[in-house]
Phi, psi and omega in degrees: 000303176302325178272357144310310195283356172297275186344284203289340179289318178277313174307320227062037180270147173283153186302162219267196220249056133234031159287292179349308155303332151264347154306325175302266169015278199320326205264163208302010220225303177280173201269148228281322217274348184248106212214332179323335177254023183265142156249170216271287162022274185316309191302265176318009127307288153004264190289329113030291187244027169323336194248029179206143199020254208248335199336306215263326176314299185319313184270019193257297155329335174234339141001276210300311216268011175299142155306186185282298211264343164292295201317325177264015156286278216323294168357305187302301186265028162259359237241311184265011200249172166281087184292119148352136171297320199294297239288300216296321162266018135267359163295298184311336190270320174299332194259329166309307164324322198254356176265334163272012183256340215015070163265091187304328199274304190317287203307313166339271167356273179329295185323303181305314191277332162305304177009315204228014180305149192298306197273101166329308185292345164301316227246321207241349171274303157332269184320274231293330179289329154273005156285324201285324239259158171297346191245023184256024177248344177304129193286331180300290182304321169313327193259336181288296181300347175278331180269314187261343176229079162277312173312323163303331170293355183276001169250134230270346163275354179309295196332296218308303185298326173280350153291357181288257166034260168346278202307321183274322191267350159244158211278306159287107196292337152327320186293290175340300219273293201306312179281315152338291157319274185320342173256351166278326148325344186250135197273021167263018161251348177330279170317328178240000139304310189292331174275335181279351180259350181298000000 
């Protein structure tokens, strides 16, 4: 769905006709709860066009008040779009929100969806708050940070603390060795895997 709506966003084709049904959703007047008939299409127009008229306003503004299961399509695909600063610190306010509730599924969501924010410091505030967190020793969360926030790992006490992570909270010296590898492979991480094990 999301690389449709690219493909047509980037042609200048118009979008396909549910977006309109989430913009409707969106606006301050409907009710929050009733989402069951949005598709995932729209929603990813939606995010698609973040950059093109109120699209990124509307959703920076309704964000916070989403149910679980809209937030986390949206979530899915802002995770491949360049999120807005408006967008990215209410993702940041949810996750902060969903780790202290401990809603693991949410805080994910989130993490994934900063991964690709506009703002380094959204992206690097994001990790450290779910390093700090009860899920950041979680083989789902480790691995989410390696595919997704690999770049925040290039500062090396960040590194340092999430190869702490790895080796004590999990149990299978495999998961190290596999998230090792995969992250010694990317070369702005190279250098400093290799310094973090010396």
């Amino acid at each position: 769905a999301y690389f449709n709506s690219l493909v047509k966003a980037s042609m200048k084709l118009p979008p396909s006709d549910y977006l309109q049904d989430v913009v409707d959703y969106l606006s301050p007047r409907a009710d929050a709860t009733q989402w069951q008939h949005l598709e995932l299409q729209g929603l990813a127009d939606l995010v698609a066009r973040l950059d093109q008229g109120e699209y990124s306003q509307v959703l920076a503004e309704q964000l916070p008040n989403l149910p679980a299961e809209p937030f986390c399509a949206l979530a899915a695909f802002l995770e491949n779009a360049k999120v807005p600063s408006a967008i990215a610190r209410v993702l940041l306010t949810r996750l902060d929100a969903a780790l202290a509730d401990n809603d693991k599924k949410l805080a994910l969501h989130c993490l994934r969806a900063l991964s690709n924010a506009q703002g380094e410091g959204f992206r690097n505030q994001a990790l450290d708050l779910v390093l700090d967190s009860g899920i950041a020793g979680e083989l789902d969360t480790l691995a989410i940070i390696a595919g997704r926030c690999w770049r925040e790992l290039a500062e090396p006490a960040r590194l340092g603390r999430y190869l702490e992570i790895i080796a004590t909270e999990q149990q299978d010296p495999a998961v190290f060795h596999q998230l090792y590898a995969d992250l010694v492979a990317i070369p702005l991480l190279r250098p400093h895997m290799l310094a973090a094990l010396r």
